[in-house]
FIDO-298564 format. One line per field, with one value per residue (C-alpha): residue number from 1; residue in three letters; y, z, x. Coordinates in pm, 1 decimal, decimal comma, m for minus. Example, Ala and Ser with C-alpha at 12.3 -4.5 7.8 and 13.67 -1.06 7.14 Angstrom:
<atoms>
seq	[1/2];
type	[ALA/SER];
yy	[m450,0/m106,0];
zz	[780,0/714,0];
xx	[1230,0/1367,0];
</atoms>
This chain:
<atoms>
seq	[1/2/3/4/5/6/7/8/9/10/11/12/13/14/15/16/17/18/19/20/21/22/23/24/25/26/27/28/29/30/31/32/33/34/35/36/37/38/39/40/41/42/43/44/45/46/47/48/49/50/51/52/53/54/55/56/57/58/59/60/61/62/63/64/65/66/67/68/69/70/71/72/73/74/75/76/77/78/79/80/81/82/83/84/85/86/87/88/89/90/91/92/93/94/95/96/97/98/99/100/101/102/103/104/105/106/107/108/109/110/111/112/113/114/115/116/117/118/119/120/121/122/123/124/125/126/127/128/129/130/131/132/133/134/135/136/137/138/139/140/141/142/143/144/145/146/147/148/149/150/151/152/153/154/155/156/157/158/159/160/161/162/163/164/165/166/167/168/169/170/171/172/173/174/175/176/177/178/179/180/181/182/183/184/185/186/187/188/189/190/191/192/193/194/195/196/197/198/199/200/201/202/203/204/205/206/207/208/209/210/211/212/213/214/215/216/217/218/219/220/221/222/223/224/225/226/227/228/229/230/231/232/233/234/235/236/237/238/239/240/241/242/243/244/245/246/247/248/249/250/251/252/253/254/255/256/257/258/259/260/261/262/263/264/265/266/267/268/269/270/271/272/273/274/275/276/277/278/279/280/281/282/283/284/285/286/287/288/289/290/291/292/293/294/295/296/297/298/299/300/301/302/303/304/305/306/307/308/309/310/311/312/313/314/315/316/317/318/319/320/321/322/323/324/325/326/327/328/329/330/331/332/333/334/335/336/337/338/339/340/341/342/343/344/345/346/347/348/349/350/351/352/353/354/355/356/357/358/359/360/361/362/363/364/365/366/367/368/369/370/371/372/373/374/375/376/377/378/379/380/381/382/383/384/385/386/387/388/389/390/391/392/393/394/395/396/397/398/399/400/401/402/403/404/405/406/407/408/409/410/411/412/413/414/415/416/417/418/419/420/421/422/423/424/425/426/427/428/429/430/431/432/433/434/435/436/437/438/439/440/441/442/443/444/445/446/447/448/449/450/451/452/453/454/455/456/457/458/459/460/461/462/463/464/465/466/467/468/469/470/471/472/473/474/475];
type	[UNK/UNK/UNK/UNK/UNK/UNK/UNK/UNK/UNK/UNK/UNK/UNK/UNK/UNK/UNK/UNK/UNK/UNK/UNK/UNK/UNK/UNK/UNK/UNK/UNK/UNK/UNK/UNK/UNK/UNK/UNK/UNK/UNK/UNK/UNK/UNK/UNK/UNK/UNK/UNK/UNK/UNK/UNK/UNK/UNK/UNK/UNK/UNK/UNK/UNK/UNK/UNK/UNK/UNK/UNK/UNK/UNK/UNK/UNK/UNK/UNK/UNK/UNK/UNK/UNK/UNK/UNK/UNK/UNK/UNK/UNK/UNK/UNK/UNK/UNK/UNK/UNK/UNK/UNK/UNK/UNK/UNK/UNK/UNK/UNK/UNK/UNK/UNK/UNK/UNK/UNK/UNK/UNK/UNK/UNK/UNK/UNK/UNK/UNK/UNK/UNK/UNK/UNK/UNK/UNK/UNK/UNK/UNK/UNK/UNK/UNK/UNK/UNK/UNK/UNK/UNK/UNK/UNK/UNK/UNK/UNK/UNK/UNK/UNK/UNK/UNK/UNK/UNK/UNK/UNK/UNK/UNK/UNK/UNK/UNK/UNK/UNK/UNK/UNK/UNK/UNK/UNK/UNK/UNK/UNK/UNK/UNK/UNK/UNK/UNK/UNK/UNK/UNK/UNK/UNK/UNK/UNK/UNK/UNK/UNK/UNK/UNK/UNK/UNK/UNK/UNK/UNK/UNK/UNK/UNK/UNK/UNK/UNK/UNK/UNK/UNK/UNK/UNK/UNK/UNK/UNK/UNK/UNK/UNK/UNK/UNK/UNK/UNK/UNK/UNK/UNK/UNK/UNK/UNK/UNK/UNK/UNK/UNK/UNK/UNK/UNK/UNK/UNK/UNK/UNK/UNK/UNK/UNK/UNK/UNK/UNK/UNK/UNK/UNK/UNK/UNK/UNK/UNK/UNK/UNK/UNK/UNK/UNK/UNK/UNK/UNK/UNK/UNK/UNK/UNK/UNK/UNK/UNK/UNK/UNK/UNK/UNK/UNK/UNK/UNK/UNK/UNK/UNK/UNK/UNK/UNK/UNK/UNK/UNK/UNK/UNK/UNK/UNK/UNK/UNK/UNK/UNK/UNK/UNK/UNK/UNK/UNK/UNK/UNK/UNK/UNK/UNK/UNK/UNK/UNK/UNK/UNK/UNK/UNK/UNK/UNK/UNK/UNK/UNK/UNK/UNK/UNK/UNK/UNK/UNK/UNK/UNK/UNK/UNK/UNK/UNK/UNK/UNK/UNK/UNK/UNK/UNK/UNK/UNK/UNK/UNK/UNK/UNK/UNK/UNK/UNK/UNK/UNK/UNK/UNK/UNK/UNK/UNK/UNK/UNK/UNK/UNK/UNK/UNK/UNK/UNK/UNK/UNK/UNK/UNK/UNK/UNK/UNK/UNK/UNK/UNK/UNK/UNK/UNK/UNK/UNK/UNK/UNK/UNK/UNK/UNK/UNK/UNK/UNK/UNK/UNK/UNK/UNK/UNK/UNK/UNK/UNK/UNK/UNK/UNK/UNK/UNK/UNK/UNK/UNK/UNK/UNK/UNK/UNK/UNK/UNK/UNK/UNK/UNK/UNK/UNK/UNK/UNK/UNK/UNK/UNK/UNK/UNK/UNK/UNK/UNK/UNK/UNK/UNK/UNK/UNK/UNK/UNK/UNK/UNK/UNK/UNK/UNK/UNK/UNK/UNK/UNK/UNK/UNK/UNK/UNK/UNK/UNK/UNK/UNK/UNK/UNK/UNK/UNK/UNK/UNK/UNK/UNK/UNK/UNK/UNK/UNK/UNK/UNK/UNK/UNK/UNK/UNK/UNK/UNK/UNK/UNK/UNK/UNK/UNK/UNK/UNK/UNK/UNK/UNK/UNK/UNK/UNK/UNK/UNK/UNK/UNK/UNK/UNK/UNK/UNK/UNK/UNK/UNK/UNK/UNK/UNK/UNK/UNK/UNK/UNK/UNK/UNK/UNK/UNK/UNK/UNK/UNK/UNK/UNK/UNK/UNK/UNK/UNK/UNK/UNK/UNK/UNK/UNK/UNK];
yy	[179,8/m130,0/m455,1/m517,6/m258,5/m326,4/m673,9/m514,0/m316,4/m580,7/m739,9/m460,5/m360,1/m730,0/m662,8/m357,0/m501,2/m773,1/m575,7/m244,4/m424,4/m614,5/m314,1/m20,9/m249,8/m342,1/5,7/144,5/m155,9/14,6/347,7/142,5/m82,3/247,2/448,9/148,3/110,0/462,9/402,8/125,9/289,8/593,0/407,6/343,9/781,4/757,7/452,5/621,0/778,2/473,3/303,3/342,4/124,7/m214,6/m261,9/13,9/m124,4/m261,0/m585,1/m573,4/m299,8/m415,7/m763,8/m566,2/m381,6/m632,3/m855,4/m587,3/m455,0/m829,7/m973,8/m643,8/m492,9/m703,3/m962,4/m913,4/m606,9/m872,0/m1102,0/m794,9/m734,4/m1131,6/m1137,5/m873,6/m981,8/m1328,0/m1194,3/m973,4/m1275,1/m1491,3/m1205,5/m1316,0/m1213,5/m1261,5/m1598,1/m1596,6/m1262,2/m1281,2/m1517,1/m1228,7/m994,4/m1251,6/m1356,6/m984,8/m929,2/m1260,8/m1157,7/m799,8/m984,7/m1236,6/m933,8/m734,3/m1018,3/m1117,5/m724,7/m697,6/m1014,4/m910,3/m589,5/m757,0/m1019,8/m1326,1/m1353,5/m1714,9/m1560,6/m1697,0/m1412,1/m1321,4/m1582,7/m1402,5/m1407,1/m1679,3/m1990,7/m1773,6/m1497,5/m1771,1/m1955,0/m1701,2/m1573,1/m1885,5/m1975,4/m1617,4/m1714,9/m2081,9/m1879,9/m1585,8/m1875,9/m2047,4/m1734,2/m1704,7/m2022,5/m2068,4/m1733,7/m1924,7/m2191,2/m2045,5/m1820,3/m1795,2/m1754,0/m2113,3/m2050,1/m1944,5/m1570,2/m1589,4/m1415,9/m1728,8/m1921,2/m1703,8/m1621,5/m1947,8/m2075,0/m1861,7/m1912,4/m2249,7/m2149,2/m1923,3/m2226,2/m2505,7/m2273,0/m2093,3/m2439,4/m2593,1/m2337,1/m2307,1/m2691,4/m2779,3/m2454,9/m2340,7/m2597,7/m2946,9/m2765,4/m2967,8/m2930,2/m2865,6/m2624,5/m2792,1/m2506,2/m2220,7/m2441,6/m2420,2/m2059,5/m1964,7/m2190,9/m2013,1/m1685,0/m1735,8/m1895,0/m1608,3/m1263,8/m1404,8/m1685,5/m1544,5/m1193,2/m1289,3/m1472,9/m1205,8/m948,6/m1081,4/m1205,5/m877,8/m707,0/m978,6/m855,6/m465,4/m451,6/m567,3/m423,1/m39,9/m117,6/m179,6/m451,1/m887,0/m994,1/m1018,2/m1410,0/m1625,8/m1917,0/m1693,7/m1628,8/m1999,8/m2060,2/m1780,8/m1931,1/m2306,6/m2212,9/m1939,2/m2227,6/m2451,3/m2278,5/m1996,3/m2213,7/m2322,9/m1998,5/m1875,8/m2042,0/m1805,4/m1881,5/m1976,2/m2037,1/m2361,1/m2614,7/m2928,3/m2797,0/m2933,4/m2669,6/m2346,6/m2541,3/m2631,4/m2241,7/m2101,4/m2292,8/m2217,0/m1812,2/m1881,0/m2099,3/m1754,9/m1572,1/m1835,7/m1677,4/m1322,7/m1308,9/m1453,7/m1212,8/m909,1/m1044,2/m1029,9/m717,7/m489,0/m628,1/m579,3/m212,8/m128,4/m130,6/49,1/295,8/485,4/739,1/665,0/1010,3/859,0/606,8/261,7/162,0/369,2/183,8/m119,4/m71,7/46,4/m215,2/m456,8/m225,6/m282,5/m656,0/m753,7/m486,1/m457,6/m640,9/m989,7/m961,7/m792,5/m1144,5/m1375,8/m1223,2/m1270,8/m1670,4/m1611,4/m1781,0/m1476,6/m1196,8/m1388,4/m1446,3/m1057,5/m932,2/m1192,0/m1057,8/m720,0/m453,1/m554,8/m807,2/m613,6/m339,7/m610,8/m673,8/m364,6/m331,9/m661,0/m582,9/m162,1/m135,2/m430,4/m575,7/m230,1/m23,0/m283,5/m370,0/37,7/66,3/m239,7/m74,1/263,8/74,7/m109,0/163,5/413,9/66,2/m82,5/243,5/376,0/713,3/900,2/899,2/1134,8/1344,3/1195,0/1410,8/1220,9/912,3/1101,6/1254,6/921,4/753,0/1007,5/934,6/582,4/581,9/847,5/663,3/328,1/470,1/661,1/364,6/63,8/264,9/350,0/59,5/m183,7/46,5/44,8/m314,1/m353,7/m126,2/m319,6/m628,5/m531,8/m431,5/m728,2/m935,7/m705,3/m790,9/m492,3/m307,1/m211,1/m307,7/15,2/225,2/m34,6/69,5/420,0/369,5/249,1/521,1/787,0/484,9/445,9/819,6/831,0/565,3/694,4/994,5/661,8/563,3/879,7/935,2/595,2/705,6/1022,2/797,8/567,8/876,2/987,5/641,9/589,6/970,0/840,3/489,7/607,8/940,5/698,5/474,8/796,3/895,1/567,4/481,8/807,9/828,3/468,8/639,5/888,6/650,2/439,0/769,6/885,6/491,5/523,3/860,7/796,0/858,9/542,0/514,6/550,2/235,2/266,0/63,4/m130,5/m94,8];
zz	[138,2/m72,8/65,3/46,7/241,4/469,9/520,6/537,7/801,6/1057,5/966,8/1056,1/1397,6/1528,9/1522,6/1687,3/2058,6/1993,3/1860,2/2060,0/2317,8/2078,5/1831,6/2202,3/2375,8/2094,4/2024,6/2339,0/2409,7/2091,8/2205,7/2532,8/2326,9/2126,9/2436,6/2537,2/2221,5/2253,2/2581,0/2511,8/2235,6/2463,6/2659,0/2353,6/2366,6/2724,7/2918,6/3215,2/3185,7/3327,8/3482,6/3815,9/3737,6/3617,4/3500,9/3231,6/3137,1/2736,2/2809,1/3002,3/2818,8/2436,9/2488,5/2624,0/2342,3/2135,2/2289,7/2378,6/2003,2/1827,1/2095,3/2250,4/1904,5/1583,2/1665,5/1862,2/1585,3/1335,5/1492,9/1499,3/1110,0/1056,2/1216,1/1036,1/685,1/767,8/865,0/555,9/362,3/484,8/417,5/752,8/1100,8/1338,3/1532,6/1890,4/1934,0/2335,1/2295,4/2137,5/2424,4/2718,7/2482,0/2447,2/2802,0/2871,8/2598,4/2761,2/3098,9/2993,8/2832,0/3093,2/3300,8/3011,2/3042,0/3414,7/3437,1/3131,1/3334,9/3703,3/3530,2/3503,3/3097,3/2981,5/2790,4/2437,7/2134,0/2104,1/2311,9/2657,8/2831,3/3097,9/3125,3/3314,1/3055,7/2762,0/2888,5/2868,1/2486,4/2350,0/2550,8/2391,0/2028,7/2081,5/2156,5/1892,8/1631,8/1749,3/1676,0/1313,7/1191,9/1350,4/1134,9/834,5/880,3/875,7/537,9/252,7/m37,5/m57,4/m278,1/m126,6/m197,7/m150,1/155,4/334,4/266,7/408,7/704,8/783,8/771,7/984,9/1257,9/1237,0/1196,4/1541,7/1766,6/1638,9/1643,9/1987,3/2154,4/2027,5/2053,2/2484,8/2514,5/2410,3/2546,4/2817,9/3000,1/2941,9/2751,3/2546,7/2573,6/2397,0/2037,3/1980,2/2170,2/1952,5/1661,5/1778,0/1873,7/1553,4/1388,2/1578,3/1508,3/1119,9/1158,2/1356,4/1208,7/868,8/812,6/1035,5/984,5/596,8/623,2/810,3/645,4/283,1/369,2/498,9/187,9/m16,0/88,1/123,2/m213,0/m452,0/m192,5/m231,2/m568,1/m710,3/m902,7/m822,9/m730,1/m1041,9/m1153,9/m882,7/m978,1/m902,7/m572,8/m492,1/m657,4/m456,9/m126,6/m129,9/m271,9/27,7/287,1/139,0/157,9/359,1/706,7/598,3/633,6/939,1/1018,2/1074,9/832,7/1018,2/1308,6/1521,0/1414,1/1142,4/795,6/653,7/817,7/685,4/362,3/355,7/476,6/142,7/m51,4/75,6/39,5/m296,6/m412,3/m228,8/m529,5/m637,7/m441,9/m436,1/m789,5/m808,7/m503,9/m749,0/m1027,5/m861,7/m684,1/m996,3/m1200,1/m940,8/m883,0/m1239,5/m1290,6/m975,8/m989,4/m668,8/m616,8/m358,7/m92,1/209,6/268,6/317,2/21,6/9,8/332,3/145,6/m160,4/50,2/279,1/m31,9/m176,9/95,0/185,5/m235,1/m300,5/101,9/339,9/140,1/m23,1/272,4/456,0/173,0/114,1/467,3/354,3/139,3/277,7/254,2/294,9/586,0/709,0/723,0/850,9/1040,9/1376,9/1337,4/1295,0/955,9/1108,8/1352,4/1070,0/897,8/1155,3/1213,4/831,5/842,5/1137,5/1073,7/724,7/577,9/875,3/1103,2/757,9/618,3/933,1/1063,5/672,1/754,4/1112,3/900,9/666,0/926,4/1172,6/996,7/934,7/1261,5/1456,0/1246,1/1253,8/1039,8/1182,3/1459,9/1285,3/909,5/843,3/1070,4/861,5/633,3/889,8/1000,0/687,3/594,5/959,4/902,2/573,1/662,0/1057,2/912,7/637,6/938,0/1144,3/868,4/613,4/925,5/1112,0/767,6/688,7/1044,4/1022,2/674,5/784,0/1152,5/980,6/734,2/1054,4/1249,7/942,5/1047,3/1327,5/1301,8/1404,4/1759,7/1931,7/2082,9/1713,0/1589,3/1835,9/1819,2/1407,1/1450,3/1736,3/1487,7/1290,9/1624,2/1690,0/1314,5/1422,2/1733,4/1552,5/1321,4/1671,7/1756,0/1443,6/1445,8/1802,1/1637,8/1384,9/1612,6/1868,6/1583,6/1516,3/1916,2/1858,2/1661,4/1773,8/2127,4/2033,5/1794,8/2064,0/2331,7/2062,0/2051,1/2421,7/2472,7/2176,6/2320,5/2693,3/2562,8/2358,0/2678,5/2869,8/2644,3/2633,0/2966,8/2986,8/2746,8/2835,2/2874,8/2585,8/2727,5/2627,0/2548,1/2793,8/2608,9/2743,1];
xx	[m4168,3/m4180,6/m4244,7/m3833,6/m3778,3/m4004,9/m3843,2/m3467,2/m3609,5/m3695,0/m3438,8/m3202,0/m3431,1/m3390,6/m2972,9/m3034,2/m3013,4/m2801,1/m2525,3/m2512,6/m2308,9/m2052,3/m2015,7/m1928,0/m1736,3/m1542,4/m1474,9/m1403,7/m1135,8/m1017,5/m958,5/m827,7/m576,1/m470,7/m384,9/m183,5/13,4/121,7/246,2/384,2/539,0/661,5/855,5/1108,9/1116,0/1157,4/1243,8/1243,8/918,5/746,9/1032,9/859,9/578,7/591,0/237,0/435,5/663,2/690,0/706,6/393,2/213,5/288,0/140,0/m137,5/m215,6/m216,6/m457,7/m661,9/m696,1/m737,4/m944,6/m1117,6/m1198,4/m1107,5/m1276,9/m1630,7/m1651,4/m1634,3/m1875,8/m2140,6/m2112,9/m2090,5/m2443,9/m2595,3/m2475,8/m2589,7/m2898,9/m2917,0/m2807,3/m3055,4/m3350,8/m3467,8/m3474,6/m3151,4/m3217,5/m3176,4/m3132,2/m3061,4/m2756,5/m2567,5/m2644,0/m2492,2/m2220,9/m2119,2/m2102,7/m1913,4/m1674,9/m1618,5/m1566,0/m1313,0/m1091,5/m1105,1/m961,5/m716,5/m576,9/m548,3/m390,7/m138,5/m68,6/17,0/239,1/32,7/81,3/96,1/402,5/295,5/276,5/m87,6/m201,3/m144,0/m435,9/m457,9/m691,8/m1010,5/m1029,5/m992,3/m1217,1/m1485,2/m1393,4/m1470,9/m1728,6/m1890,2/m1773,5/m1961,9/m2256,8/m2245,4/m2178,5/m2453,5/m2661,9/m2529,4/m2538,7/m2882,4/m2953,9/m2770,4/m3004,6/m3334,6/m3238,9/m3528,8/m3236,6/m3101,2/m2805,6/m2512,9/m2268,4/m1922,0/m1986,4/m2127,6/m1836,5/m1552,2/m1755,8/m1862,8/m1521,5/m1392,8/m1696,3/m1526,6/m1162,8/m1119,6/m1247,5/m1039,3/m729,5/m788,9/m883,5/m634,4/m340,5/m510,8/m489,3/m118,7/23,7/m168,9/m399,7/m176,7/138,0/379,9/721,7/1012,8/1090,5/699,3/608,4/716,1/598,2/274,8/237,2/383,0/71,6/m155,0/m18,7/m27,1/m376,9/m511,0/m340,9/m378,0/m650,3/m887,9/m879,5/m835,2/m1167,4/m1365,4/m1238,5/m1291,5/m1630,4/m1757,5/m1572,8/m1763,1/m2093,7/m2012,1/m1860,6/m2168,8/m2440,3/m2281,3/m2174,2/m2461,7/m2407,2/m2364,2/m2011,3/m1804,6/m1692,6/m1851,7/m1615,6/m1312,7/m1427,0/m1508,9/m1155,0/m965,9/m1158,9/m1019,3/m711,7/m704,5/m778,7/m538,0/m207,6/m292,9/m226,5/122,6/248,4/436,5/665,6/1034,6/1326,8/1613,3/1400,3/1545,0/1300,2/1308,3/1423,9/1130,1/875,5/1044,9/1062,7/709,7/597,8/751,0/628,3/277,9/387,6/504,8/170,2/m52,0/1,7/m272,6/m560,8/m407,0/m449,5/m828,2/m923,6/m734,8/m937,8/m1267,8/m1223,2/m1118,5/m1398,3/m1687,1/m1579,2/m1487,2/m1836,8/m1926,2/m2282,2/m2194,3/m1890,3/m1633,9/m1683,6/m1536,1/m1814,4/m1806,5/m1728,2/m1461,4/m1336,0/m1421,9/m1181,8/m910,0/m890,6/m908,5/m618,9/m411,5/m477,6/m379,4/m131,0/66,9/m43,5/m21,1/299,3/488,9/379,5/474,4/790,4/903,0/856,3/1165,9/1495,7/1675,9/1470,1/1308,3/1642,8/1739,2/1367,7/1223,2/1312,2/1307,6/1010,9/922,4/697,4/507,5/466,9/323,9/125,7/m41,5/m69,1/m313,3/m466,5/m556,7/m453,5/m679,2/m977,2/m1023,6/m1091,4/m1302,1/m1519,2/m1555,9/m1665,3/m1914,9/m2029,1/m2082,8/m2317,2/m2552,2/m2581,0/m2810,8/m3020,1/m3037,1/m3059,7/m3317,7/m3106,8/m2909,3/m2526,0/m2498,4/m2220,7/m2161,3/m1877,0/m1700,3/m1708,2/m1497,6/m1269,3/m1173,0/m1153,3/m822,2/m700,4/m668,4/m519,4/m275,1/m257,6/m139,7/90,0/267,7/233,7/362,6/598,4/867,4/833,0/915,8/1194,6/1357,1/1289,9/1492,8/1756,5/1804,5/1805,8/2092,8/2280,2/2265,9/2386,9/2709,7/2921,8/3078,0/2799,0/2790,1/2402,3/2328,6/2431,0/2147,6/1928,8/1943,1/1934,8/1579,5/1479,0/1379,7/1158,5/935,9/850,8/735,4/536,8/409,9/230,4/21,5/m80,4/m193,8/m368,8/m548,8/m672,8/m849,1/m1037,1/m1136,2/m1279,3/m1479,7/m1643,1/m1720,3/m1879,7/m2103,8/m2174,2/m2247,9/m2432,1/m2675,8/m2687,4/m2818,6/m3032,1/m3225,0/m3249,3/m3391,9/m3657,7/m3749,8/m3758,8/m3964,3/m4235,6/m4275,1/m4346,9/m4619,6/m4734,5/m4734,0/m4910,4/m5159,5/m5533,9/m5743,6/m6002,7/m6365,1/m6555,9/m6932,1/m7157,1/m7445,4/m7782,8];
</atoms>
């Protein structure tokens, strides 16, 4: 082991602790946030197969699910990768290493709260912003502190000059405070009044779904894609163009057409989707060219995650957003289930791919284990892609379709509703599917995890155990 190595490898062994409780909770709130969206989706099957319940019922258990997924998973799984690549970044050591741990537990604590409080009615009652003032509270009190860790770990780097990576993930270490405080204060602790309201939520809704997760996500991508690749990320200047550009008109997005609100907002959000193409294009450029030159073989690895989820976010997941800026298109979709499909396409098809591909690449490191079962990584790499085409394709094309008919007043409701019925149990099986893959990566997560706590039990036993050496007594 060269002296590099050597270096990587404390680097990697002082994330270990820090990030075994951000990386399983986040995944088991995503098996728990999966398991709700199927019920949730269930109940459009059945109705009354949880009519008897109300913690059941959709209006109660979709909210839910979505919380639990962005602010359960997405998120503190993102934080976890963000501090390893800024410690691998920095070629130094992770700084303050027990502010991650309390900040993971404080996280856990304030979704848990968020959920049960979703589920017994108590929901603030603003999209993706559902969990009340105690459970807020503590999620960005935990995102303070985990920031505080990275940028301290930014800080004290040996490598002065800075990748791409550091400037999308440092943005959004400042993005998700400014927007969750802010979104919290006018809405939830001294809330305005008026159509201001649904202005606001539908800020922080583009700002969160769509800056943030862009941020993360690219950043991680950023670092993943030239570290497995084998080879420095192509056209620096591109990437520092496609990031400014990104943060420029990214945040004007959002806002509904037709939506009841001054003219000039709508106006001003597609114009922002139309000047996206911008970045979209520098992000294409940079991408193709880095992995065009690619010394490793995409087998279902992480860097096969990696160029999916890039795949997706420049090919899908962008466009089927910007379109919905145009007047008319946005006019026919806007409320209908083309925008949770693109939703869910952002969210699974673009971030989960990217960071699982991410978690995939640091565990062997910090565990100082090979994966538990490695086929699995595979496995679940084919029931994601195959999960969120299920899951996005029906629910866009149901969305088109229901939108069409409720330009018609000659449609009657219920033949719209029943239209779209056959959309959602297509979709239901993606759910399902996405629930396999993510089983396989808590297999392996948690089974790495056993391994290490017990080959650390077993090392303090024989420390423990260990025969005193006899010293020799000078006459």
């Amino acid at each position: 082991m060269n002296q590099n190595e050597k270096n990587y490898s404390a680097i990697d062994a002082s994330c270990r602790v820090p990030l075994l409780p951000l990386l399983g909770g986040a995944v088991l709130w995503l098996l728990v946030g999966l398991v709700l969206a199927i019920v949730a989706s269930l109940t459009f099957h059945k109705p009354e197969m949880f009519g008897h319940c109300p913690c059941l019922t959709y209006g109660r258990i979709q909210p839910a699910a979505n919380d639990v997924i962005l602010y359960g998973f997405a998120i503190p799984a993102a934080l976890g990768v963000m501090l390893w690549v800024f410690a691998r970044l920095s070629e130094a050591e992770l700084a303050l290493p027990l502010v991650p741990i309390v900040a993971a537990n404080i996280w856990h604590l304030g979704v848990f709260i968020g959920l049960v409080a979703i589920l017994i009615g108590d929901s603030t009652g603003f999209a993706w912003l559902e969990f009340p003032r105690a459970g807020s509270i503590l999620i960005f009190a935990a995102f303070l502190l985990i920031a505080t860790s990275a940028v301290a770990t930014f800080g004290a780097r040996r490598e002065q000059a800075l990748q791409p990576a550091h400037w999308f993930l440092l943005a959004a270490l400042f993005w998700f405070p400014w927007i969750y405080s802010t979104a919290n204060l006018f809405l939830v602790a001294w809330p305005v009044r008026g159509v201001t309201q649904a202005v606001i939520d539908w800020w922080f809704t583009n700002n969160l779904l769509f800056v943030w997760l862009g941020l993360a996500g690219l950043g991680v991508a950023f670092y993943l894609l030239p570290k497995i690749a084998g080879r420095p990320l192509q056209n620096h200047n591109f990437a520092l163009f496609a990031f400014w550009t990104f943060i420029l008109f990214a945040p004007w997005c959002g806002m509904p057409q037709g939506a009841p609100i001054p003219a000039w907002l709508p106006a001003a959000s597609t114009v922002a989707s139309l000047l996206m193409v911008v970045p979209l294009i520098a992000i294409a450029v940079v991408f193709v060219k880095t992995i065009c030159g690619a010394q490793v073989e995409c087998k279902g690895g992480p860097f096969c995650y990696t160029k999916f989820g890039m795949t997706v976010f420049i090919i899908l997941s962008v466009p089927m957003y910007l379109i919905l800026g145009c007047p008319h298109f946005g006019g026919i979709a806007g409320m209908t289930w083309y925008v949770p499909a693109q939703t869910l396409l952002q969210i699974f098809g673009f971030f989960a791919i990217i960071i699982c591909g991410g978690i995939y690449e640091l565990l062997p490191g910090i565990m100082n284990f090979e994966l538990s079962f490695p086929k699995f990584v595979r496995l679940q790499h084919w029931c994601f892609m195959i999960g969120v085409a299920f899951l996005v394709v029906p629910l866009a094309i149901g969305g088109i379709e229901q939108g069409l008919k409720l330009q018609n007043p000659n449609v009657p409701f219920t033949e719209i509703l029943q239209s779209t019925s056959v959309f959602l149990k297509v979709s239901t099986l993606g759910l399902v599917l996405l629930l396999l893959g993510s089983l396989m990566l808590a297999a392996n997560i948690f089974c790495m995890t056993i391994k290490w706590k017990l080959a650390l039990m077993k090392s303090l036993f024989t420390a423990v155990n260990a025969p005193l050496e006899a010293q020799e007594v000078k006459s």
